[in-house]
C-alpha positions as CSV (number, residue, x, y, z in Angstrom):
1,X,-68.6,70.1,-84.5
2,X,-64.8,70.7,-84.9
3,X,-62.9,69.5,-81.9
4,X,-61.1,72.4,-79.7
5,X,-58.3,70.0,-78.9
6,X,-57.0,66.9,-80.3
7,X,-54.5,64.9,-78.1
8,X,-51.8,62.9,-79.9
9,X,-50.6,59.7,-78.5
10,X,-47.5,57.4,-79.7
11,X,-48.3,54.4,-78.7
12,X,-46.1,50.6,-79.5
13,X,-47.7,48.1,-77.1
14,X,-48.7,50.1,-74.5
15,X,-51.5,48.2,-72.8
16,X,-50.3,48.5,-69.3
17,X,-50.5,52.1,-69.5
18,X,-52.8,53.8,-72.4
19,X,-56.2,53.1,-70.5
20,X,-55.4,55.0,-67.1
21,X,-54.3,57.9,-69.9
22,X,-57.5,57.3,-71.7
23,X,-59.3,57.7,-68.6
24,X,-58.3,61.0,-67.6
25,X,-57.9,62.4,-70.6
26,X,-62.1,61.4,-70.9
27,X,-62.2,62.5,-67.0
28,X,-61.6,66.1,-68.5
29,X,-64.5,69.2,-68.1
30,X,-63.9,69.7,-72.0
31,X,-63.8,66.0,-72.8
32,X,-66.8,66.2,-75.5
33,X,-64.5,68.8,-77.2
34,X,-61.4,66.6,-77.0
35,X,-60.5,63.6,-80.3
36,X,-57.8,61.4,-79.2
37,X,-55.4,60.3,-81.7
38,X,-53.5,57.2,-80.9
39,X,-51.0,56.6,-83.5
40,X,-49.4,53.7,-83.1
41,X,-46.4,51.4,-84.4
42,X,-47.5,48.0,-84.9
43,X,-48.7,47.2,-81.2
44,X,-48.9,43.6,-81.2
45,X,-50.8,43.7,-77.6
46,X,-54.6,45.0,-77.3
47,X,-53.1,48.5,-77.6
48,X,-55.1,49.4,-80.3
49,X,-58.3,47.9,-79.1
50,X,-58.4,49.2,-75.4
51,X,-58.1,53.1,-77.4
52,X,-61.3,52.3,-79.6
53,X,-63.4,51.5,-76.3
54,X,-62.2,55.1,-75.5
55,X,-63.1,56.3,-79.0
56,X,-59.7,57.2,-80.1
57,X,-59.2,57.5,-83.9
58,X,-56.4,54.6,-84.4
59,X,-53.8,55.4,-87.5
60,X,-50.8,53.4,-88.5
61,X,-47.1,54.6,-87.9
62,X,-45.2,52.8,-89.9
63,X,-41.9,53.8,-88.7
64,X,-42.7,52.9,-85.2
65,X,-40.7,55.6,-83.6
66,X,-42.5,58.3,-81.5
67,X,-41.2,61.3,-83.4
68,X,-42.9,60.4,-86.7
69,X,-45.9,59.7,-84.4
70,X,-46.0,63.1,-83.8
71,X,-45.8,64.3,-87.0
72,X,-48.8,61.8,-88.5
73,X,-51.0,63.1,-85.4
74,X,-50.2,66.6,-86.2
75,X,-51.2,66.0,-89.9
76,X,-54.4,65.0,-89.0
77,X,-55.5,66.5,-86.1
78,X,-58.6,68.3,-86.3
79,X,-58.6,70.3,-83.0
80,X,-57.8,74.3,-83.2
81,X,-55.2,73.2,-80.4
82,X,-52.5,70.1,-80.2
């Protein structure tokens, strides 16, 4: 089933915050309908593992700056909305 929305998350070590974001976002009515994209630039915290126990789909953004974030979650989000 294609996902109605995918939510796109910059992330650089963001530990503190992504899992109360991860919560609510899974907290949602529509959450089965939801994929999380957390792309992220070279977290060097447990970033990246604390959005796989949420089943996020992790990519790499190599430029580390939140605009190009954007852009590599918009390429590959599946969801009919962003």
């Amino acid at each position: 089933m294609k996902p109605l929305i995918s939510v796109v998350m910059p992330t650089y070590n963001s530990e503190a915050t992504i899992e109360t974001a991860l919560k609510s976002i899974r907290m949602q009515t529509v959450a089965d309908q939801i994929e999380i994209l957390v792309i992220d630039g070279g977290s060097t915290d447990t970033t990246c593992d604390i959005a796989r126990r949420y089943g996020a789909i992790v990519l790499d953004n190599p430029q580390r700056l939140p605009e190009p974030a954007k852009c590599i979650g918009i390429q590959k989000a599946r969801g009919q909305y962003v």
